[in-house]
Structures are given as structure tokens and as C-alpha cells.
MARZA-222412 format. One record per residue (C-alpha): x, y, z. Coordinates in pm, whole numbers. Layout:
<sites>
<site <X,Y,Z>>;
...
</sites>
This chain:
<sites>
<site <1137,-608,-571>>;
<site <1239,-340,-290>>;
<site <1244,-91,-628>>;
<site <1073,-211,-882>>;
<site <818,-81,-1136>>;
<site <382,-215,-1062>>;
<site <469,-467,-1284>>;
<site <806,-593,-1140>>;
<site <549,-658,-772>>;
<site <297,-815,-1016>>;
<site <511,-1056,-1134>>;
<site <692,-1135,-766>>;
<site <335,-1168,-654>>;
<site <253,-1407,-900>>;
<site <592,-1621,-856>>;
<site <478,-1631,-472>>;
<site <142,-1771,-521>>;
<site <280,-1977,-773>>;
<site <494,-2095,-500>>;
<site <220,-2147,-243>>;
<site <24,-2337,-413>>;
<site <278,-2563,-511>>;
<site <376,-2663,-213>>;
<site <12,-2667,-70>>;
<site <19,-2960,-359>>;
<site <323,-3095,-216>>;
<site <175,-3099,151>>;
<site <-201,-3254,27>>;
<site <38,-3551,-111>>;
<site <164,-3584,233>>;
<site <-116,-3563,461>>;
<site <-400,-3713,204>>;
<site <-746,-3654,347>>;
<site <-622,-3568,717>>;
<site <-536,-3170,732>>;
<site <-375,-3225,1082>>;
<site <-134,-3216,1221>>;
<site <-17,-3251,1574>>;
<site <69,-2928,1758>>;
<site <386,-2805,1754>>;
<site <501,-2462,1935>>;
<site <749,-2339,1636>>;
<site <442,-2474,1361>>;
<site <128,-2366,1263>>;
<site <-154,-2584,1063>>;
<site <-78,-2627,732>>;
<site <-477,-2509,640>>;
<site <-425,-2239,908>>;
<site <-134,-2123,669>>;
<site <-289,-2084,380>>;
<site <-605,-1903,487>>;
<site <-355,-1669,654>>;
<site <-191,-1580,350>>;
<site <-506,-1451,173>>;
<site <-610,-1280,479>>;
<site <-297,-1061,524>>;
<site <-342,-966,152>>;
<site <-698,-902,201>>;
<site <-644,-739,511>>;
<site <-386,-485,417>>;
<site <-480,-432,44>>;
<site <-852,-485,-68>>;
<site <-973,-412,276>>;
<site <-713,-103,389>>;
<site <-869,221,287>>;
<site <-538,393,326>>;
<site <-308,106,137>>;
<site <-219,457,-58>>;
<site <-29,639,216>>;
<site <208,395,271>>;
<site <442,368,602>>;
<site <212,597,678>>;
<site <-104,432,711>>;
<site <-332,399,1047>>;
<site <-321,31,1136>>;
<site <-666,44,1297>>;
<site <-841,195,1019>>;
<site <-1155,94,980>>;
<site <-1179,-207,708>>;
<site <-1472,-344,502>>;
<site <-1599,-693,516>>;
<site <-1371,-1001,378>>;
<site <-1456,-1230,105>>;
<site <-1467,-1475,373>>;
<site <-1730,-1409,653>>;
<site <-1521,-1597,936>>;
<site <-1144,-1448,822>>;
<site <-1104,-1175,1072>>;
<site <-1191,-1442,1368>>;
<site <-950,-1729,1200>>;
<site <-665,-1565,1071>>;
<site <-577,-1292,1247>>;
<site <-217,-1370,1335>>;
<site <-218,-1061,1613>>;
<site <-511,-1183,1773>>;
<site <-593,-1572,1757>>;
<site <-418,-1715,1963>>;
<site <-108,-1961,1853>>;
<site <-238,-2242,2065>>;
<site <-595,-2223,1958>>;
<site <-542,-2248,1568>>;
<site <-531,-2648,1538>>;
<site <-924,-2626,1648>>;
<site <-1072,-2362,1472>>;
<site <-1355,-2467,1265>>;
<site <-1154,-2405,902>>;
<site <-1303,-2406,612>>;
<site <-1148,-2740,412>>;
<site <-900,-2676,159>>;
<site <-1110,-2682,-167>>;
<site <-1264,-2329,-11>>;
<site <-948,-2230,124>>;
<site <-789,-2218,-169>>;
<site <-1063,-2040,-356>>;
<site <-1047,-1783,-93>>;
<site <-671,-1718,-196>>;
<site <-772,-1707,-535>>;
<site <-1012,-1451,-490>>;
<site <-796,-1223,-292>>;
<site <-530,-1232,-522>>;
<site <-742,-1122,-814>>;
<site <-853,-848,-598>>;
<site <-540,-735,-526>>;
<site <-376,-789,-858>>;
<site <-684,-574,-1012>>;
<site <-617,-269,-771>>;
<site <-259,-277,-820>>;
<site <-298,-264,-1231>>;
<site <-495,52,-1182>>;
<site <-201,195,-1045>>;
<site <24,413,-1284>>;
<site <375,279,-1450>>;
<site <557,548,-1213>>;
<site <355,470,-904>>;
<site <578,538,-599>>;
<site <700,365,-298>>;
<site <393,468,-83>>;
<site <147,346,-353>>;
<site <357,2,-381>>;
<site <409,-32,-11>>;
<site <161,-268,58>>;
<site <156,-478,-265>>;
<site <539,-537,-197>>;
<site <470,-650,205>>;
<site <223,-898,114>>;
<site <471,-1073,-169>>;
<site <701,-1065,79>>;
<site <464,-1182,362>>;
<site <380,-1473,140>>;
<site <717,-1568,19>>;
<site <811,-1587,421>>;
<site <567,-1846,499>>;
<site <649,-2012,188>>;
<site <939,-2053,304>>;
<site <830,-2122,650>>;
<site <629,-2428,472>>;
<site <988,-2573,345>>;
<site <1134,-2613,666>>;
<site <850,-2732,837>>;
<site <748,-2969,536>>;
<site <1156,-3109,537>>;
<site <1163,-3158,947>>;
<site <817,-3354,935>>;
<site <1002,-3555,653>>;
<site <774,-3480,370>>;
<site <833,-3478,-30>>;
<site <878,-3160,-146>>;
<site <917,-3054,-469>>;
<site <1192,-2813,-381>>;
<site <1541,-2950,-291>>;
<site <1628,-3013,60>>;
<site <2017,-3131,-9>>;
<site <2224,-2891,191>>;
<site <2450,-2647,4>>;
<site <2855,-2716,-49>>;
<site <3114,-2480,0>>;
<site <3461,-2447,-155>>;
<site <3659,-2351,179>>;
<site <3794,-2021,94>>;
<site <3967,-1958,438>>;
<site <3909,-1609,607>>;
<site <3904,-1275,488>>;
<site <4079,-968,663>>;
<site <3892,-650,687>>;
<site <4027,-329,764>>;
<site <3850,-72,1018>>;
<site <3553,112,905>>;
<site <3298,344,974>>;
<site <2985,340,780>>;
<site <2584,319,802>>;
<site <2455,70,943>>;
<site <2074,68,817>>;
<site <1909,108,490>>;
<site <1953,466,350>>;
<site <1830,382,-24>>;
<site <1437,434,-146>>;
<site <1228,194,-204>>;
<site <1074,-82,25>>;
<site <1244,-148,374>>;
<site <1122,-309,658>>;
<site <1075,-130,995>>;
<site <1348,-300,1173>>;
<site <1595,-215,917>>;
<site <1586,142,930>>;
<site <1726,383,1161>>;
<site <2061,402,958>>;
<site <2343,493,1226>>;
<site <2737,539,1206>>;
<site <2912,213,1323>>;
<site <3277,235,1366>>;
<site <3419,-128,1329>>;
<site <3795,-235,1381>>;
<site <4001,-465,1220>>;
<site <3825,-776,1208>>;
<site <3862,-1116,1026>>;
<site <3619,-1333,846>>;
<site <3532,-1657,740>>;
<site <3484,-1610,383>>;
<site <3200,-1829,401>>;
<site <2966,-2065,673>>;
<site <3111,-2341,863>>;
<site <3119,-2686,718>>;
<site <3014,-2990,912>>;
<site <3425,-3049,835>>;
<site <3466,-2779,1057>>;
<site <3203,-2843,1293>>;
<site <3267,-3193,1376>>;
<site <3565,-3185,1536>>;
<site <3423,-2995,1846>>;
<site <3138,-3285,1881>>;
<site <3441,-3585,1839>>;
<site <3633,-3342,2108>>;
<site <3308,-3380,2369>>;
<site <3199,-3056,2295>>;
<site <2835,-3084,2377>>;
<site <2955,-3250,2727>>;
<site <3222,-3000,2818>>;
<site <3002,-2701,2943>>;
<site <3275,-2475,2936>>;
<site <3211,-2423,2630>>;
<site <2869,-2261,2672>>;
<site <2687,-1998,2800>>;
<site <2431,-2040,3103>>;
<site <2165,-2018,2814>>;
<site <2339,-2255,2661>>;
<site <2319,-2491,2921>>;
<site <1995,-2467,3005>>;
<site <1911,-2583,2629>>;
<site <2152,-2868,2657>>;
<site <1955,-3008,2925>>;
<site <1629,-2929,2799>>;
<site <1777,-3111,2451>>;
<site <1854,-3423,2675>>;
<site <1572,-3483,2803>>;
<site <1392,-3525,2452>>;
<site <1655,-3726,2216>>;
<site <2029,-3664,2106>>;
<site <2196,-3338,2156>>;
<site <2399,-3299,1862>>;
<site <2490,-3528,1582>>;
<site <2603,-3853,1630>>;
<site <2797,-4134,1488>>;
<site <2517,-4442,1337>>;
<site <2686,-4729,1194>>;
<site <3028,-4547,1160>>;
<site <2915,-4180,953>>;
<site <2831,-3922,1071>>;
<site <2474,-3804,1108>>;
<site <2227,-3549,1209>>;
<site <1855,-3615,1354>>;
<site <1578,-3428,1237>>;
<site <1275,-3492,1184>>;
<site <1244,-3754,1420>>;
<site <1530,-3938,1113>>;
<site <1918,-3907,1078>>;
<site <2049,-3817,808>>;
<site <2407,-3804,658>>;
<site <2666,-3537,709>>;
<site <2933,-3474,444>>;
<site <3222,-3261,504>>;
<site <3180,-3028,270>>;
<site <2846,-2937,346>>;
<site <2745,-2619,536>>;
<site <2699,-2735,875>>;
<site <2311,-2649,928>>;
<site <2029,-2667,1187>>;
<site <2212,-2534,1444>>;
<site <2095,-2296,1686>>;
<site <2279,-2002,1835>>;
<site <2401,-2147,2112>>;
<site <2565,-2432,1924>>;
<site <2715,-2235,1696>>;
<site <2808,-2006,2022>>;
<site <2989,-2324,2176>>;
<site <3206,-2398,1879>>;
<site <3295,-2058,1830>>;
<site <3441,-2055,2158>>;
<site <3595,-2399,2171>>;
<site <3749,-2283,1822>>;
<site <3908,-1944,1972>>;
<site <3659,-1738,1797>>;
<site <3359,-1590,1802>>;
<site <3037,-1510,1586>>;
<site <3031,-1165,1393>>;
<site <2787,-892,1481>>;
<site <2537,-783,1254>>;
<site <2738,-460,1151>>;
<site <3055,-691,1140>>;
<site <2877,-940,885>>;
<site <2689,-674,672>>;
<site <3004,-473,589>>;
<site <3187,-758,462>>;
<site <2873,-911,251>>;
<site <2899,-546,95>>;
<site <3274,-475,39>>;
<site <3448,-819,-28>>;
<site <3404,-948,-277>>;
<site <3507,-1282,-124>>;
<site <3211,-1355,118>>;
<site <2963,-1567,13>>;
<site <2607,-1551,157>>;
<site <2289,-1705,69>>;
<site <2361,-2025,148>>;
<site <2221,-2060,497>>;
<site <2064,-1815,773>>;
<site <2382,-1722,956>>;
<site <2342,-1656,1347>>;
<site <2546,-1372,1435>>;
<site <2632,-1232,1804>>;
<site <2375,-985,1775>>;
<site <2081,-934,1983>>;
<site <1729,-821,1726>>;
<site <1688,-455,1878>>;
<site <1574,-141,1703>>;
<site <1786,67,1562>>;
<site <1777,441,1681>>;
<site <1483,662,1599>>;
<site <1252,352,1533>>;
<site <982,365,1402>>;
<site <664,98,1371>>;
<site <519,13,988>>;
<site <180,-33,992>>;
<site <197,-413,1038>>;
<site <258,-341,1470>>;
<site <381,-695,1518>>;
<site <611,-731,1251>>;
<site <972,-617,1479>>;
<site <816,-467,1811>>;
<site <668,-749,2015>>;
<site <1016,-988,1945>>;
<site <1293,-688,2047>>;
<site <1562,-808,2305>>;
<site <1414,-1181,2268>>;
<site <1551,-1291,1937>>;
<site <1926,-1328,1793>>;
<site <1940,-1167,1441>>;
<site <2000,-1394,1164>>;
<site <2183,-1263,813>>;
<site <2226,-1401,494>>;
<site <1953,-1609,314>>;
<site <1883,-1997,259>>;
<site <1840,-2257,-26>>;
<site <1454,-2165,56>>;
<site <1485,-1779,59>>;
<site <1292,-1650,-224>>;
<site <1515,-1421,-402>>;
<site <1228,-1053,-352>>;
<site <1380,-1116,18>>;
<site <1679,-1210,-17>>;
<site <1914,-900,47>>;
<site <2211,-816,283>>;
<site <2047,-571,479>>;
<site <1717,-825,597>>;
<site <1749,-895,900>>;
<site <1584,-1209,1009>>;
<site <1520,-1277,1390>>;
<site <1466,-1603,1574>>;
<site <1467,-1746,1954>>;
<site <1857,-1870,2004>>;
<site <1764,-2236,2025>>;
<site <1549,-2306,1712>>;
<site <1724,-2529,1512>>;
<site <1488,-2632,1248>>;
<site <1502,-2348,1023>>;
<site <1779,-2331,748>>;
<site <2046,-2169,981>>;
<site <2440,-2222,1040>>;
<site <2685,-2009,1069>>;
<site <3030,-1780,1016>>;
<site <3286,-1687,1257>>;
<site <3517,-1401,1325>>;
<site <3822,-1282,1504>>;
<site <3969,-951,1580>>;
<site <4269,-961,1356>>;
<site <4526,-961,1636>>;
<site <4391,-1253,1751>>;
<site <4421,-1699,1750>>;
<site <4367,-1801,1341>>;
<site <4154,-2131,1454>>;
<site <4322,-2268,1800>>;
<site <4096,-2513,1809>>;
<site <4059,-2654,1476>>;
</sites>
């Protein structure tokens, strides 16, 4: 996808609209005639979703007259109309307002969904008049928006699993074989893409990191793992978080249980307002950074940074990724010399107020799934698809705790 030929973006367009509108099925079955649902700050609208999809497209393909430079395209070009009279006042991610999308006057979802149908044959007729060879400036755009759409695709999954919906992709959490840790030697290397191709703006910036001897769990934590802290009291020992940390907790108690608990003798986990089984060998997952911040500590280690996690994923063979978003120690900042794509509010306005997130989930589409993506959330959000991995400087405790 990041490389590929006009026809290797066709198809990973295609597979992502095949994708949307599959699960646009799979929320219609949920909601029936009601298109509503009640707000929620880390949601949007289902409906609102949709019609944002085909408007990015629109936005930065069919309506961008300089799609062809690339990276290097003015943002504020002027654009021509949209297929859709109303788009530019509806959609418009950087300027309507989060709190204001569950009353905009939306078209229903009959016309919604022609509207992505439109766009996409739009866009998938412009990018077939491109040549075989066409390069990385030319593709740009046509590989953002499959991207774009495979992101809130997969946005859609975690939202459509906490509100406790059918979906026709799996929602039973990934097993691990417990591999133990793996040892790495220092290095020095580049941290930041340095290959061509497609790379988002937050990823380049490539810079010399020199790393010491570290070790690493060779994969993420189980709930085997895990729930030893909670039987130990560890969300009511605060010395095992941060200030942060604490804060949550007591935010978290005021609205339900803080972690999982035991009902009728297992081991479960609430979400979406149900609880739901924990096995041991499962990844433990919807945790939020400062959980998996507190059990790193009470286990006499500590969460990898970003440049700790990405040389291992791409020199041991032993670490296994892609099985959930792994929080790591690092706070989402540019890299030096950064630079803003086109799309302004991709990276800039969430620097210094996210924790970057590696790896990939169950619901990662595989066009983004790569070592070098760096996803970015708010420390406490535990409803997307994240756990963790934890390190230890090699001179240091194996797992005092466990």
C-alpha cells in the first residue's frame, strides 16, 4: 500500500469501502430505523461517519486541484463544489464542531450512502487515468484517503463492540503463547521512515537514536499476567501510579468499577456497560496508559519507548506485534525537522497531549498496519483495542512482582 503500483491503491480502496459498507450493514441491524445515538465524547454518529468518509475523499481528490503535487500541495486551495450541496458545512472534521454533529440536519442513510458511492467512482475514475508508473506524489492522495477510511473503519469496530453490537468481524481477543522476554543489545539506528513511498507526517524526521541494552517482552501482557496486580489491590494502592494516574482513578470511581472484577467467582472485565470473561491466555486489553503504567511499576518494570519497541519489532525475530495497540512510555511529539502534510490536523493539533501507541489490532486493516505507524491517543482511553509490553534495562529485576 505505502509502495504500491495505481492498481495495488485501487484495490486497497476497494477492500476499504468494501469494509465500510459492511459494517454500515452491521450497524443498520443494530440501530433499525433510529440513526442515534446518544453523545459520547470519544464517538461520533454513526451517519456522521459515513458522510465523512466520502467527504475526505471528495475533498482531497475530486475536489483538490493540486491532488498531483503531493506532500506538496496547498491545503487551502481553492476547491470546486461537492456532489453534495451541504458536505463542506456537515463534514468538515476541522471545522464542525465535535459536539454539534449529533444535530446536524443529515441527510438519511439511503442518500448517504449514495453520496459515498458517487465519490468513490469519482475518485476511482481519476486515479485509472493515472499511468502504471505513476509516482508517490501522483498516489499521495489516493493512498491517504484508503487509509483515512480504513481508520474509521476501524474506529466503527471498537465503537460498534463497546456499545455491544453484532458485528460481523470478530471481537474475541487474541491468545498468546508466552514466549518470555527477549534481550537486546545496544544500538544506534534511525528512528523515522527513510524508505519512498507513502509516510505520514508524524513519522518522518528520521533521527539517530542510540539505545542501550534493554530487555523485552517478546510479546503483550496476558490478563495471566495482569491479574495478579488487581488480586494484589493494585488499583487501591496509589503508589503504584502517577498523579495522572490518580486523577483517572477517581474520575473512574465515580462512574462504575475501576478495573476488572471478580462476578460469580471468574474473572471479568466491564465494557460496554456488560462484563465479560477474562482468560489467562488472552492479551490483557482495554487498558489505558496509566493502567498499564501502574502494573509496570508494581511489576519492577516499565513500558518501552517508541524507539525501544520499533527496534525490536524490526530486528528480532521473536517479537510479535499486531495483536493489540501497545501503549508505550512515549509522549506523540514531532520528530525533528517536522514538517505538516497537507491534511493540517492530522499530527499537529494532538503533539505533547497524546501517548503513542505501536503495533496494530485484530481490527487494523493490514494497508496500515506497519511498525513504523505511530498511532496516538489521550492516556486514559480504554475502549480502543490497546494493551501492552514491558521492558527492563537488562541489568535490572526479571519480573519482581510477578
Amino acid at each position: 500500500m505505502r509502495e504500491g503500483a495505481p492498481a495495488d491503491v485501487r484495490a486497497a480502496l476497494l477492500a476499504a469501502r468494501r469494509r465500510t459498507l459492511r459494517l454500515a450493514e452491521d450497524f443498520g441491524a443494530a440501530l433499525g430505523t433510529s440513526t442515534r445515538l446518544p453523545y459520547a465524547q470519544e464517538l461520533n454518529p454513526p451517519l456522521w461517519e459515513l458522510g465523512h468518509v466520502g467527504w475526505f475523499q471528495e475533498w482531497w481528490i475530486a475536489r483538490n486541484p493540486e491532488r498531483h503535487q503531493g506532500v506538496r500541495a496547498d491545503p487551502d486551495a481553492a476547491r470546486a463544489p461537492s456532489l453534495l450541496s451541504q458536505a463542506d458545512a456537515w463534514y468538515d472534521s476541522s471545522r464542525v464542531q465535535h459536539g454539534t454533529r449529533w444535530d446536524l440536519p443529515l441527510p438519511d442513510r439511503a442518500a448517504t450512502l449514495r453520496y459515498l458511492s458517487d465519490a468513490l467512482d469519482r475518485t476511482l475514475e481519476m486515479l485509472d487515468a493515472l499511468p502504471p508508473d505513476a509516482g508517490d506524489d501522483a498516489l499521495y492522495f489516493f493512498r491517504l484517503v484508503a487509509m483515512h477510511e480504513q481508520m474509521h473503519a476501524e474506529a466503527a469496530v471498537y465503537m460498534g463492540h463497546g456499545l455491544g453490537f453484532a458485528l460481523s468481524e470478530s471481537a474475541a481477543p487474541p491468545k498468546v503463547r508466552g514466549s518470555g522476554e527477549i534481550e537486546v543489545p545496544a544500538a544506534r539506528f534511525e528512528l523515522g521512515r527513510t524508505a519512498p513511498g507513502f509516510a505520514f507526517d508524524n513519522e518522518l524526521g528520521p533521527h539517530p537514536v542510540a539505545l542501550p541494552p534493554y530487555a523485552i517482552d517478546a510479546e503483550p501482557v496476558t490478563w495471566g499476567a495482569y491479574l495478579p496486580f488487581v488480586e494484589a489491590g493494585g488499583y487501591e494502592d496509589l503508589q503504584w501510579w502517577t498523579p495522572e494516574g490518580r486523577a483517572w482513578l477517581d474520575s473512574l470511581r465515580q462512574r462504575g468499577p475501576a478495573g476488572p472484577k471478580r462476578v460469580e467467582g471468574a474473572w471479568q472485565q466491564m465494557r460496554g456497560g456488560q462484563w465479560h470473561p477474562l482468560r489467562e491466555d488472552e492479551v490483557a486489553v482495554h487498558l489505558g496508559a496509566h493502567e498499564a503504567d501502574a502494573w509496570c511499576r508494581w511489576a519492577g518494570r516499565r513500558l518501552p519507548t517508541e524507539a525501544e519497541w520499533e527496534w525490536a519489532a524490526f530486528t528480532q525475530p521473536a517479537f510479535r506485534w499486531g495483536l493489540v495497540w501497545e501503549w508505550t512510555a512515549s509522549r506523540f511529539e514531532p520528530f525533528p525537522g517536522f514538517v505538516p502534510h497537507p491534511y493540517r490536523d492530522y499530527s499537529v493539533p494532538w503533539f505533547g497531549t497524546r501517548r503513542v501507541l505501536r503495533g496494530a489490532s485484530r481490527a487494523t486493516a493490514p494497508a496500515l498496519a506497519h511498525a513504523r505507524y505511530r498511532n496516538f491517543y489521550e492516556p486514559h482511553r480504554r475502549d480502543i483495542f490497546a494493551g501492552f509490553r514491558s521492558a527492563r534495562a537488562q541489568d535490572g529485576p526479571l519480573r519482581s512482582g510477578v
